[in-house]
PASEBA-1860 file (N, C-alpha, C; in nm, 3 decimals):
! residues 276
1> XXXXXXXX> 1.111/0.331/-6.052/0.968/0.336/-6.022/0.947/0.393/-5.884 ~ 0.863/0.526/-5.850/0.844/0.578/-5.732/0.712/0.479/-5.727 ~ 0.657/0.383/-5.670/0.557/0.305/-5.591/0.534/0.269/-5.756 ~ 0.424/0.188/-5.773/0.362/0.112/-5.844/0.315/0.233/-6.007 ~ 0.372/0.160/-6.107/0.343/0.271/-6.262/0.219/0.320/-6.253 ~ 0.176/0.452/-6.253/0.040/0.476/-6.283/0.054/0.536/-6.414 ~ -0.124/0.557/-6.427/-0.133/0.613/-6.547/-0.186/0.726/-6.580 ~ -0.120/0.792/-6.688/-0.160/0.916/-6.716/-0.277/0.949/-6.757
9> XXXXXXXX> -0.378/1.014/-6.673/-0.473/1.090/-6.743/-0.528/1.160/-6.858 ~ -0.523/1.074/-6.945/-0.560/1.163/-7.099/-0.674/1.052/-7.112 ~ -0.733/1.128/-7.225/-0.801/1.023/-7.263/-0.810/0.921/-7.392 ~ -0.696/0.953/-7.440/-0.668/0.805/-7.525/-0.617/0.691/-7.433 ~ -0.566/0.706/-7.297/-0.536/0.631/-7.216/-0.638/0.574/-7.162 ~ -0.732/0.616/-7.130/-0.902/0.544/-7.040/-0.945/0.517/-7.165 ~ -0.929/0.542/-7.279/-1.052/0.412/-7.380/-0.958/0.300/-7.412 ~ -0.796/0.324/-7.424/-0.755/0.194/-7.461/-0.709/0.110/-7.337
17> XXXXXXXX> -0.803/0.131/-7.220/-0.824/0.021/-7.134/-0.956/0.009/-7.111 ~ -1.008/-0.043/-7.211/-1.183/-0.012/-7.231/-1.172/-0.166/-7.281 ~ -1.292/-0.256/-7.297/-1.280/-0.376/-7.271/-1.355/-0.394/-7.442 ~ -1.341/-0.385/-7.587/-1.458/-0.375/-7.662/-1.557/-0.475/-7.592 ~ -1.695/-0.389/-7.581/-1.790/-0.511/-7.605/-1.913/-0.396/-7.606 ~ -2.037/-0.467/-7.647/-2.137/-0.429/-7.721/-2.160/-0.307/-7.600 ~ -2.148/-0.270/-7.494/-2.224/-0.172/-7.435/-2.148/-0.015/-7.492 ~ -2.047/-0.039/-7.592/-2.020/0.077/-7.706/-2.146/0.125/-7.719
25> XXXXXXXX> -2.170/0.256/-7.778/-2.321/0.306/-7.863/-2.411/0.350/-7.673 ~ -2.522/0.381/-7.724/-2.650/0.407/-7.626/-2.508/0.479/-7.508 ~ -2.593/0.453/-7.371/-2.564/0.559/-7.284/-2.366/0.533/-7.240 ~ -2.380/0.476/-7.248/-2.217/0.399/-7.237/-2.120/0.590/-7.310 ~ -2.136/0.536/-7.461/-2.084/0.646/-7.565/-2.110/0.779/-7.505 ~ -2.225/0.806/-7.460/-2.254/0.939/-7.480/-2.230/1.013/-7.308 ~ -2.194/0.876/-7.257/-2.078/0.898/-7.085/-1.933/0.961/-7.118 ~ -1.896/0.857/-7.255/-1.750/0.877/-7.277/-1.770/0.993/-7.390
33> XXXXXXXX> -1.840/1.060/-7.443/-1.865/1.143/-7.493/-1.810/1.257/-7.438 ~ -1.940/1.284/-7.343/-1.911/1.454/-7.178/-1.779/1.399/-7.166 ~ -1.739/1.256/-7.102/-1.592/1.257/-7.075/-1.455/1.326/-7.146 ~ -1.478/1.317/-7.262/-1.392/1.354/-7.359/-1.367/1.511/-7.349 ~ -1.492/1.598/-7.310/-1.482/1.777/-7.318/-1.534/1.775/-7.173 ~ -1.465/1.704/-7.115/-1.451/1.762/-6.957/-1.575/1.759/-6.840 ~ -1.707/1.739/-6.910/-1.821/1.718/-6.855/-1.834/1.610/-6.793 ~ -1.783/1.559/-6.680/-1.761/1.488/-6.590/-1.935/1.464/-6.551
41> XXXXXXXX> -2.014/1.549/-6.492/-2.126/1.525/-6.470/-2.227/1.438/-6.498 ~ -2.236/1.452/-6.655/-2.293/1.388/-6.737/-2.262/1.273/-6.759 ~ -2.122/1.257/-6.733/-2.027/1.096/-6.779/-2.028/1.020/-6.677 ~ -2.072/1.049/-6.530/-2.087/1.036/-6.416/-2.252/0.945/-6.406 ~ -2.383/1.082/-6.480/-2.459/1.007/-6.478/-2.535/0.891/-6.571 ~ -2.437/0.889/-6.683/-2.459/0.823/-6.789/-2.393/0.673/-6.795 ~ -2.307/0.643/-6.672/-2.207/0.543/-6.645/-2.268/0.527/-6.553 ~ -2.302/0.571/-6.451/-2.333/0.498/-6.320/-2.455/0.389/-6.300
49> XXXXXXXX> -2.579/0.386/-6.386/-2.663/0.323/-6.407/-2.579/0.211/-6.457 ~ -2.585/0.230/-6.542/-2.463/0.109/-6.655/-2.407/0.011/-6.511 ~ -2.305/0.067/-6.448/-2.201/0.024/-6.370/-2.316/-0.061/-6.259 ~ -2.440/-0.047/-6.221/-2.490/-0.075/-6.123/-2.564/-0.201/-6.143 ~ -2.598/-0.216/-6.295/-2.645/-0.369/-6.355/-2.537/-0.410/-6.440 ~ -2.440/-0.366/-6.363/-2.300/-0.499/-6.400/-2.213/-0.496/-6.527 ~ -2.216/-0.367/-6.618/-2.169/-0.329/-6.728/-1.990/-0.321/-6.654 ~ -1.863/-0.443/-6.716/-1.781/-0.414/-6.684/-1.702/-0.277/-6.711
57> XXXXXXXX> -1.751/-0.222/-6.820/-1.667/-0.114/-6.861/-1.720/-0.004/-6.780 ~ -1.807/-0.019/-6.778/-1.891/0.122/-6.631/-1.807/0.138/-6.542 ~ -1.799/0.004/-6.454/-1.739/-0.024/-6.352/-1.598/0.056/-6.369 ~ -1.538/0.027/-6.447/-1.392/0.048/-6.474/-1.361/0.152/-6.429 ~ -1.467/0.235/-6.565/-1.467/0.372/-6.513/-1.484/0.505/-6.444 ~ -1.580/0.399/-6.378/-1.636/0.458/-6.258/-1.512/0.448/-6.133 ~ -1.462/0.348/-6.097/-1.322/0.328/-6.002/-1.231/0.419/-6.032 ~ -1.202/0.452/-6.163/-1.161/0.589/-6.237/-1.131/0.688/-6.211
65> XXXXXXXX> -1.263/0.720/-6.233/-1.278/0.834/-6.165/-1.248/0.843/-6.058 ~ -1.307/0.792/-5.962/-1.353/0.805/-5.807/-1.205/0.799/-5.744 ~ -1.088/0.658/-5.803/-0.910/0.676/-5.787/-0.888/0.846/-5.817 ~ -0.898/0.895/-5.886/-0.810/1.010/-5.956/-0.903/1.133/-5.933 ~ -1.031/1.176/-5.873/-1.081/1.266/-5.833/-1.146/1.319/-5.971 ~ -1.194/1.222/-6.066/-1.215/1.304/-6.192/-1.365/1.411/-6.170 ~ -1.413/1.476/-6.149/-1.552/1.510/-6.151/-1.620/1.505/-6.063 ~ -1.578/1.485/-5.905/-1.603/1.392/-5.759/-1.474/1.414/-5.690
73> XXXXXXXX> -1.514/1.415/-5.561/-1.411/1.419/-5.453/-1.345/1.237/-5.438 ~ -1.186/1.277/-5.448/-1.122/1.161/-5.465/-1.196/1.053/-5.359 ~ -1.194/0.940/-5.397/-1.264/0.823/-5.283/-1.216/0.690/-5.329 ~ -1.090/0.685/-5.254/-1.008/0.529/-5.261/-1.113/0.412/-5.256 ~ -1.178/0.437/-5.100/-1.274/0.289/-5.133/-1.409/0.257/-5.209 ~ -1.436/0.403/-5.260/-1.535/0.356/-5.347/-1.448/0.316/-5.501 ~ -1.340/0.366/-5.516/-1.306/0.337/-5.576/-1.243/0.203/-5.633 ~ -1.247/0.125/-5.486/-1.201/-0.019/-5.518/-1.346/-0.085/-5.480
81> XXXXXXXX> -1.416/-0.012/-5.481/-1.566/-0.096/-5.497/-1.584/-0.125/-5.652 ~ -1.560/-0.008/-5.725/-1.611/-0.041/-5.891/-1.506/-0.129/-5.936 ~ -1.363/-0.119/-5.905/-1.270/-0.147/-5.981/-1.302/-0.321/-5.960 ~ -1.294/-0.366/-5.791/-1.290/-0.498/-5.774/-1.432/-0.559/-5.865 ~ -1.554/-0.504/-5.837/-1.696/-0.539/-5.930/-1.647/-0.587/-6.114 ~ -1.586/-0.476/-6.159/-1.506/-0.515/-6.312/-1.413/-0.592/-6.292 ~ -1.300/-0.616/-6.222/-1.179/-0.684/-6.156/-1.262/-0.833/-6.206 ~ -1.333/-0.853/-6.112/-1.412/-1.017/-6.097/-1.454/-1.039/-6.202
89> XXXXXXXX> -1.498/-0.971/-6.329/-1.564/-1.009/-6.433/-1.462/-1.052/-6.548 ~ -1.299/-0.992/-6.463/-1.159/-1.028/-6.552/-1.153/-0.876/-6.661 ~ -1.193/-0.778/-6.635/-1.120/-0.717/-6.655/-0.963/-0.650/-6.648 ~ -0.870/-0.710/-6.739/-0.742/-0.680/-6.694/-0.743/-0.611/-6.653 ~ -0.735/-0.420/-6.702/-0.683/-0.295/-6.640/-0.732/-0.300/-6.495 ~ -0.857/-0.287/-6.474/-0.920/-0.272/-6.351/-0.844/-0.381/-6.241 ~ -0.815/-0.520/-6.251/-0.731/-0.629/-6.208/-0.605/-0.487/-6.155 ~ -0.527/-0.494/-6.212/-0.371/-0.400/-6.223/-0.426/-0.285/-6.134
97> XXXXXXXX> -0.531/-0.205/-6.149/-0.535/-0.082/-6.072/-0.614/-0.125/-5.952 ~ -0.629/-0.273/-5.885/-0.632/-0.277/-5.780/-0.511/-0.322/-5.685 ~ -0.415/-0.401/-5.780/-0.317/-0.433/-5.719/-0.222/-0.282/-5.691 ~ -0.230/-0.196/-5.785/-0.135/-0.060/-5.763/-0.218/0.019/-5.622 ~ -0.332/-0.040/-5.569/-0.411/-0.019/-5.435/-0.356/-0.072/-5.313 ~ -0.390/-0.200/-5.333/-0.331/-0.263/-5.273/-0.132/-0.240/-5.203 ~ -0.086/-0.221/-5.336/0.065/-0.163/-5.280/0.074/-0.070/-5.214 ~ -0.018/0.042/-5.279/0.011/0.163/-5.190/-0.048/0.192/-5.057
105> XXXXXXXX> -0.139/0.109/-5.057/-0.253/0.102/-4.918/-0.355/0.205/-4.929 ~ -0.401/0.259/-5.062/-0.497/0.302/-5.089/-0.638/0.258/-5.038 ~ -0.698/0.327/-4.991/-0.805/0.289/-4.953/-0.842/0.176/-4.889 ~ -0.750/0.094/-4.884/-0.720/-0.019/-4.748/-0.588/-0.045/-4.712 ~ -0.580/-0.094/-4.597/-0.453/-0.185/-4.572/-0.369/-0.223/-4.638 ~ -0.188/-0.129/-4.629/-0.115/-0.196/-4.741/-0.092/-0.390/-4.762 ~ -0.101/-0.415/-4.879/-0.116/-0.564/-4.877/-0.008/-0.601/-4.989 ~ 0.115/-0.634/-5.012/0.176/-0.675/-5.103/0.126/-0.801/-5.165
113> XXXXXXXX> 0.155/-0.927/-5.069/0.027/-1.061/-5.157/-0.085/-1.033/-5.217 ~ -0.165/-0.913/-5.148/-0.286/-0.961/-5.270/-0.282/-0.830/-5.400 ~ -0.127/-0.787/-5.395/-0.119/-0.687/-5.460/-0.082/-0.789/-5.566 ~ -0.001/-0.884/-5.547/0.060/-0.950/-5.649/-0.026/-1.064/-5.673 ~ -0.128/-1.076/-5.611/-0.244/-1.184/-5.629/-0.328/-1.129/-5.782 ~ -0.346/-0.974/-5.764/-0.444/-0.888/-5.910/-0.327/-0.858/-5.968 ~ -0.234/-0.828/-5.969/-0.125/-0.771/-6.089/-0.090/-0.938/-6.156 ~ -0.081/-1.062/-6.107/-0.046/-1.137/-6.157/-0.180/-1.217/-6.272
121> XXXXXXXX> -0.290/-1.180/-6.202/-0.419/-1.207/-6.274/-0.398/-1.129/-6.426 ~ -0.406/-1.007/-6.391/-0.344/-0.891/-6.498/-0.250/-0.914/-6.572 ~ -0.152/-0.972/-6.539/-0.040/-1.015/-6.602/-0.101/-1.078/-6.706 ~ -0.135/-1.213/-6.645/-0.175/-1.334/-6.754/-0.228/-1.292/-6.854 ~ -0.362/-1.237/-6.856/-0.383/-1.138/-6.963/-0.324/-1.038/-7.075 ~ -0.192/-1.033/-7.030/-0.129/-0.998/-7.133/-0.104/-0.845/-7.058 ~ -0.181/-0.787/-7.002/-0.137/-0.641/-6.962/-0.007/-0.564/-6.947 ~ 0.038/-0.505/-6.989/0.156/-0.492/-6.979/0.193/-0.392/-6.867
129> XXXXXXXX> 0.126/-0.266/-6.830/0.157/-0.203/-6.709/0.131/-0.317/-6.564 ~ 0.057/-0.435/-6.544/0.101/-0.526/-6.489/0.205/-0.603/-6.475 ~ 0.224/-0.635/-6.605/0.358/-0.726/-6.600/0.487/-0.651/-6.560 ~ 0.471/-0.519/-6.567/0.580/-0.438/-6.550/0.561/-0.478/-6.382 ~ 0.473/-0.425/-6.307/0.443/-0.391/-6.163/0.503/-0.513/-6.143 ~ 0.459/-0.682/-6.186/0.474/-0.784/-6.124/0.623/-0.855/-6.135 ~ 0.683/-0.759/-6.190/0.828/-0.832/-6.240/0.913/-0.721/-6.149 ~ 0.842/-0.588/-6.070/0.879/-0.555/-5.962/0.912/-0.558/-5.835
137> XXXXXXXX> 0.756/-0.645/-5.822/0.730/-0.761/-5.715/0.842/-0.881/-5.694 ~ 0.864/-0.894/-5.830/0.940/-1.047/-5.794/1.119/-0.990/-5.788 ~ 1.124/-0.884/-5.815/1.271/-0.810/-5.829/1.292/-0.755/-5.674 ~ 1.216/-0.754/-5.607/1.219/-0.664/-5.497/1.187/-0.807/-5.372 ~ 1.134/-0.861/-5.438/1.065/-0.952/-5.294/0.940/-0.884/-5.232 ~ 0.886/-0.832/-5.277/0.753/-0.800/-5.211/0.628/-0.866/-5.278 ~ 0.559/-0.936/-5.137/0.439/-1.022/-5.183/0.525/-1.135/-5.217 ~ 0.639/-1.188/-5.284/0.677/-1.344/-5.337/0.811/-1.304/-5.237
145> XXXXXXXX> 0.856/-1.447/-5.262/1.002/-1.459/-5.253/1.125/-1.394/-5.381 ~ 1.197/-1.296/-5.335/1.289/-1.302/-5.463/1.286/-1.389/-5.569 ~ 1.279/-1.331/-5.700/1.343/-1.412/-5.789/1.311/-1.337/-5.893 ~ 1.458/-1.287/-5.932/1.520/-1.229/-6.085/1.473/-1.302/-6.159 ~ 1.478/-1.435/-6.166/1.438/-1.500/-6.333/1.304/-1.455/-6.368 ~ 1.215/-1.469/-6.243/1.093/-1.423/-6.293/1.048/-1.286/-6.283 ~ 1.099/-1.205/-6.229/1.128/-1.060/-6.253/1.146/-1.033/-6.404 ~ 1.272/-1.109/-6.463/1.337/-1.101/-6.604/1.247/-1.155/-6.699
153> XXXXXXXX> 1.187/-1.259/-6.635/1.011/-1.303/-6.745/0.935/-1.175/-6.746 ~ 0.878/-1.135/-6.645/0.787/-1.042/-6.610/0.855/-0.890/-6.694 ~ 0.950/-0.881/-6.700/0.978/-0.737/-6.711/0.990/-0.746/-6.928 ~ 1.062/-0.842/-6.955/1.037/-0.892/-7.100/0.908/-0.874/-7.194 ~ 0.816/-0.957/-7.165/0.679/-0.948/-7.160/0.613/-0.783/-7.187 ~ 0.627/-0.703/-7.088/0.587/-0.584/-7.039/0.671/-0.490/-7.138 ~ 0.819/-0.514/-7.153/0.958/-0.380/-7.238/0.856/-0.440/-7.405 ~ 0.856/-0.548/-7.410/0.812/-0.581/-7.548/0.701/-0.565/-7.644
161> XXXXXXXX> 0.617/-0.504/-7.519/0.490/-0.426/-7.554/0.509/-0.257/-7.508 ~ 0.636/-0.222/-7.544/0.675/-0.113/-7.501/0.689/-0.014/-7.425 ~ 0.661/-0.110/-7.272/0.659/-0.024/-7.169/0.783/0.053/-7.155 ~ 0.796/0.187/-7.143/0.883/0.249/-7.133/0.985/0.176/-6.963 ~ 0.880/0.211/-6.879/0.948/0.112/-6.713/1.009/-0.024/-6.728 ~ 0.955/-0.096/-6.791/0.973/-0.275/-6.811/1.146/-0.249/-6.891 ~ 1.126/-0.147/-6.967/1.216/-0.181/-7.072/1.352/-0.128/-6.959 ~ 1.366/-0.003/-6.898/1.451/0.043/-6.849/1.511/-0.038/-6.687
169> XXXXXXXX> 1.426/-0.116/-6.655/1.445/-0.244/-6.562/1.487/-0.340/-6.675 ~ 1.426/-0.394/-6.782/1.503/-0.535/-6.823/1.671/-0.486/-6.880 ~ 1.685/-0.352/-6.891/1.797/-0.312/-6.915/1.861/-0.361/-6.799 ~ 1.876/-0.291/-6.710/1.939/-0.274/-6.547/1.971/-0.425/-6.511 ~ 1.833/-0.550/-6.574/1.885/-0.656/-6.505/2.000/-0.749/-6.609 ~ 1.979/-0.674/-6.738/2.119/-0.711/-6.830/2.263/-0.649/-6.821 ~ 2.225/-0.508/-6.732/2.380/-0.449/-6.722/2.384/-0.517/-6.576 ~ 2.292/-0.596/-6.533/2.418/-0.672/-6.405/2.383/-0.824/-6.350
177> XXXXXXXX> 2.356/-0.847/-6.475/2.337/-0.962/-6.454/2.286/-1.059/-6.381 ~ 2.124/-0.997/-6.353/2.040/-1.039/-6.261/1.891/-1.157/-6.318 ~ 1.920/-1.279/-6.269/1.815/-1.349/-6.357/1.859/-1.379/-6.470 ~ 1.924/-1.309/-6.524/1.993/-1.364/-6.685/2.146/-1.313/-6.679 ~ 2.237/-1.376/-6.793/2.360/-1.386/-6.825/2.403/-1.197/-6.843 ~ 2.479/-1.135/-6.777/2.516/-1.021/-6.797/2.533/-0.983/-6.962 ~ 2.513/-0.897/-7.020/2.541/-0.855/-7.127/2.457/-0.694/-7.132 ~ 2.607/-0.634/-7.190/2.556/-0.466/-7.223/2.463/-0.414/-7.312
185> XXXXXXXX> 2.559/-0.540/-7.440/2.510/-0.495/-7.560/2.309/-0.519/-7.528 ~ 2.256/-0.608/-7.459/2.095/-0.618/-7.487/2.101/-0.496/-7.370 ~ 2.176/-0.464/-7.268/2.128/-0.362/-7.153/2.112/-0.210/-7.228 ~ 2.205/-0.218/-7.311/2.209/-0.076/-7.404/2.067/-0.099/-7.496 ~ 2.017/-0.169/-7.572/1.954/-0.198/-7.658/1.796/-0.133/-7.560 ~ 1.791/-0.206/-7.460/1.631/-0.198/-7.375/1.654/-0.044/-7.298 ~ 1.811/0.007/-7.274/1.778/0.145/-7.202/1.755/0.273/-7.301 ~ 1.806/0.208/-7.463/1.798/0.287/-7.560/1.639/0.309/-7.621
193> XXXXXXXX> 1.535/0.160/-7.604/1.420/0.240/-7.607/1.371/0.241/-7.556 ~ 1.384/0.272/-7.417/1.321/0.328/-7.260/1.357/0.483/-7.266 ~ 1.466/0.505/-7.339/1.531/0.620/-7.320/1.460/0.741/-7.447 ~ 1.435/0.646/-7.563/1.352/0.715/-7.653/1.233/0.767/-7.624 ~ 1.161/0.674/-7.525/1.071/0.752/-7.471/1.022/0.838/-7.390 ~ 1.161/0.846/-7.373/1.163/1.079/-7.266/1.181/0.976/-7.118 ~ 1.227/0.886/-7.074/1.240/0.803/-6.958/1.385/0.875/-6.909 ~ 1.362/0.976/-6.818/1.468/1.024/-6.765/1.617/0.918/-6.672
201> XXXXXXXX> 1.513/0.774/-6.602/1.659/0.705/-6.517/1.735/0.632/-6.625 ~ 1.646/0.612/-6.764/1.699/0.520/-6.898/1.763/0.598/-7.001 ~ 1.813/0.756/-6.958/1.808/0.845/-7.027/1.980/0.841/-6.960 ~ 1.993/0.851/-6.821/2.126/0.855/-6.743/2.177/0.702/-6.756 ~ 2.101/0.630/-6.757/2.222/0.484/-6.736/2.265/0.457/-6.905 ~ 2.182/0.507/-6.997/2.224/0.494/-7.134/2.341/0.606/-7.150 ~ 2.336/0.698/-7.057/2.439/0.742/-7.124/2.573/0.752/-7.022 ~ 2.540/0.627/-6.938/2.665/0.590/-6.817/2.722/0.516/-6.924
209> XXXXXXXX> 2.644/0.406/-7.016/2.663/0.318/-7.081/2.795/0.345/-7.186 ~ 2.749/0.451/-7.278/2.869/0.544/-7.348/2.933/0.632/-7.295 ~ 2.971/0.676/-7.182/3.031/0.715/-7.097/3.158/0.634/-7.035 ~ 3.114/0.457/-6.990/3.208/0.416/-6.988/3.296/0.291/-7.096 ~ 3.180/0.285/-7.210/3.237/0.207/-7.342/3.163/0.066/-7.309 ~ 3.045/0.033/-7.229/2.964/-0.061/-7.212/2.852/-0.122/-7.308 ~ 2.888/-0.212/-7.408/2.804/-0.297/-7.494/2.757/-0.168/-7.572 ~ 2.879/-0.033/-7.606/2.902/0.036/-7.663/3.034/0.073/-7.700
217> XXXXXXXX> 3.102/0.152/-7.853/3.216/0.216/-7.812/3.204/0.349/-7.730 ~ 3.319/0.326/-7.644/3.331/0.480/-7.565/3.286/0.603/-7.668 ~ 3.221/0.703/-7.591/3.175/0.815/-7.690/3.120/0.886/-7.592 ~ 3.211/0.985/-7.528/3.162/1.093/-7.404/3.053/1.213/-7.477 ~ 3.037/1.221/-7.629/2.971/1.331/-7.661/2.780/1.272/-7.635 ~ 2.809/1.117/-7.670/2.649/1.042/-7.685/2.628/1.067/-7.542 ~ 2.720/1.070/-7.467/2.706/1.059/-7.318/2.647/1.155/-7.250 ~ 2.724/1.263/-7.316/2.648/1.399/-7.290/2.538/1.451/-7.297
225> XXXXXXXX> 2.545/1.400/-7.473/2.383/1.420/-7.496/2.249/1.341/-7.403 ~ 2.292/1.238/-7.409/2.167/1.154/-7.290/2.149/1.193/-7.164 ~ 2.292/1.223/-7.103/2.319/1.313/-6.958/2.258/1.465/-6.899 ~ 2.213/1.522/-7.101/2.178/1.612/-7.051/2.017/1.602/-7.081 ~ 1.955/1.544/-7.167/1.831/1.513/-7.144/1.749/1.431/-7.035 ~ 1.822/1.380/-6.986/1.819/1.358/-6.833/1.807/1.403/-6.701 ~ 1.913/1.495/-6.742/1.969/1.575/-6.585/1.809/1.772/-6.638 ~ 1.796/1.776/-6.777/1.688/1.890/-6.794/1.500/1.819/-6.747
233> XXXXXXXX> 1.521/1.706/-6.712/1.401/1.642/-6.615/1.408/1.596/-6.507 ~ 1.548/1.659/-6.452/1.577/1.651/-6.325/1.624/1.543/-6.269 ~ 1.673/1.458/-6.312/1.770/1.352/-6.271/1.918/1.379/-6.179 ~ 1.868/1.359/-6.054/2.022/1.472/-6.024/2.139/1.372/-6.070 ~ 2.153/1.251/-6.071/2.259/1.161/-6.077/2.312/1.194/-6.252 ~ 2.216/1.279/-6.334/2.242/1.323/-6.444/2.285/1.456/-6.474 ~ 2.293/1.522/-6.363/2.290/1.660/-6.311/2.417/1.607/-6.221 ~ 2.464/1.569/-6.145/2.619/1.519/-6.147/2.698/1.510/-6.231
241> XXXXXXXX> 2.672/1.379/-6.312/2.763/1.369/-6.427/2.761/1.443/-6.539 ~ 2.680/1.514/-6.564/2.670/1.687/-6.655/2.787/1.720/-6.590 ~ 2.761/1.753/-6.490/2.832/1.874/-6.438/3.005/1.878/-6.418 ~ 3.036/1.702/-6.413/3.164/1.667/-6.448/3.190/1.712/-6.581 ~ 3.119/1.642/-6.671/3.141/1.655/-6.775/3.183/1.790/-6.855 ~ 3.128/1.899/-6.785/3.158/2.006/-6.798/3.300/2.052/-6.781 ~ 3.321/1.994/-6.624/3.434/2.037/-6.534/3.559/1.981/-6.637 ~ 3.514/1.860/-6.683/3.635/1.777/-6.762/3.653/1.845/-6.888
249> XXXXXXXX> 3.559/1.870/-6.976/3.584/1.872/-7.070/3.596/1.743/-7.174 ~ 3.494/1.591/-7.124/3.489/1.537/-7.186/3.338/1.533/-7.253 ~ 3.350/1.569/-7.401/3.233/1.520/-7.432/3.161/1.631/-7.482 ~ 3.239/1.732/-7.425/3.168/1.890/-7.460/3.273/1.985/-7.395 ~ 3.310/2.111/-7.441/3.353/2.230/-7.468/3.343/2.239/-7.317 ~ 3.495/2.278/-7.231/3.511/2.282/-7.117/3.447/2.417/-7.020 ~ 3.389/2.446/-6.996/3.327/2.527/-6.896/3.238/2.534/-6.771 ~ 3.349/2.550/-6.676/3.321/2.499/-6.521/3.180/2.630/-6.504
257> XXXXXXXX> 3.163/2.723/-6.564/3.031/2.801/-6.513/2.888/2.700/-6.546 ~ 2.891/2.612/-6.641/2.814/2.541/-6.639/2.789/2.433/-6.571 ~ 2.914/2.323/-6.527/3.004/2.229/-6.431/2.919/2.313/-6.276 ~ 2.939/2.396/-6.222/2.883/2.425/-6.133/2.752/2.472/-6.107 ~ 2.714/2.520/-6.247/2.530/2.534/-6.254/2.487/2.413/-6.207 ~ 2.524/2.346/-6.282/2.420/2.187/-6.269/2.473/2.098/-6.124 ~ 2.580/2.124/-6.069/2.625/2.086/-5.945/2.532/2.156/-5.799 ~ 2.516/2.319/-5.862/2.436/2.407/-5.710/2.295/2.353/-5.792
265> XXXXXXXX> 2.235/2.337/-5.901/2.090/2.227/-5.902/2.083/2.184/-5.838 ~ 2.154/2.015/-5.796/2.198/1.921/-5.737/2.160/1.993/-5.554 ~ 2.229/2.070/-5.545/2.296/2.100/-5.425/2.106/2.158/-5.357 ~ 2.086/2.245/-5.464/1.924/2.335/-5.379/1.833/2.240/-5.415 ~ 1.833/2.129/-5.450/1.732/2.022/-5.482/1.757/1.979/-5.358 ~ 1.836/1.927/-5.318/1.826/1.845/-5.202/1.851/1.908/-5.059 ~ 1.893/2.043/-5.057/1.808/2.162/-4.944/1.691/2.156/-4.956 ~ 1.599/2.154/-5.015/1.488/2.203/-5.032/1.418/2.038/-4.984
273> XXXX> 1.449/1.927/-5.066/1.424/1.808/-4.974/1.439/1.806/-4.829 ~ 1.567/1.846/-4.787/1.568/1.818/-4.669/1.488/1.920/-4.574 ~ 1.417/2.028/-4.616/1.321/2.130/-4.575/1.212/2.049/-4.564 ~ 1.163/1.966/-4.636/1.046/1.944/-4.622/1.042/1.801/-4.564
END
């Protein structure tokens, strides 16, 4: 996780954090309407009334916007004006996208406690891109005191509603035995469908996994294959072990011209980091 999971901008993603309730239909719809073909304007002024006599879903989406620059010049703190207004009324999502504020110091003061004060609200609710964030919190020590077990609650919860992140952490804390009893075989199981879902770090440790015969049989070709769908989204630590793999000849047809392609990747990726 680079800082706190966000979410992707589409829009099957902003209605299924939409709250059902009756302000569906009338001006609400015909906000998320323009929204849908890009007419921001209209969805702007068709929500904002709404949002101003207390419609939680307005709110939502109004913070929305205003987070992510949809239609409007980006604006962190107005943006935790709408979000906290829906937040208080218990809207989960809005809850979660103030705590992912809060972490980053968006538009205020970085705050880990009261990051984990709304992601844990969020949690309860069932949210699952929360429970992911908050089982980060408790994995890391930020905002709480350490503690794996509840990291390993938190991250369960979250993989089981298929977070692609939750799942590729509750892996990591089964291949080492963090919070719970070590075992591969469930670490393979949670990086295998983290990894199904195009999750490039669950894409390399699944295939460290068959690489070194971990709560798998050894099988350098599965290894490969995961190593290289990995290391083609830029994983350099997958873009390493490609590139052995090449050099060796385990797992795939020996040829160091490739062994060193994916090694000078490696190599101008992190020139180019250190440029900037």
């Amino acid at each position: 996780m680079n800082s706190m999971q966000h979410y992707t901008l589409i829009l099957a993603t902003l209605l299924s954090l939409l709250v059902p309730m009756k302000s569906w239909g009338g001006d609400f719809q015909k906000g998320f309407d323009a929204y849908s073909i890009g007419d921001y304007t209209t969805a702007l002024k068709k929500w904002t009334p709404l949002a101003e006599q207390g419609d939680v879903n307005a709110q939502y989406v109004l913070g929305f916007m205003y987070d992510f620059g949809e239609g409007l010049l980006q604006d962190y703190k107005t943006a935790l004006k709408w979000y906290t207004l829906s937040a208080e009324q218990g809207h989960a999502p809005a809850q979660s996208f103030i705590g992912v504020m809060y972490y980053d110091g968006k538009g205020i003061l970085q705050d880990y406690k009261t990051a984990v004060k709304w992601f844990t609200l969020s949690a309860k609710q069932g949210h699952a891109p929360a429970q992911y964030n908050l089982g980060v919190m408790y994995k890391d020590g930020l905002g709480v005191i350490q503690d794996y077990k509840e990291a390993v609650k938190w991250f369960t919860l979250s993989a089981e509603q298929g977070d692609a992140s939750a799942q590729l952490n509750l892996g990591f804390m089964y291949s080492e035995g963090r919070g719970i009893l070590q075992d591969y075989k469930e670490a393979v199981k949670w990086y295998t469908l983290s990894a199904e879902q195009g999750h490039a770090a669950a894409q390399f440790n699944l295939g460290n996994m068959y690489n070194k015969g971990q709560g798998v049989l050894l099988d350098y070709k599965e290894a490969v294959k995961w190593f290289t769908l990995s290391a083609e989204q830029g994983d350099a630590s997958a873009q390493l072990n490609l590139g052995y793999s090449y050099a060796t000849g385990q797992g795939v047809l020996k040829n160091e011209v490739y062994a060193y392609m994916w090694w000078n990747i490696v190599a101008s990726n992190e020139n180019e980091r250190a440029k900037s």
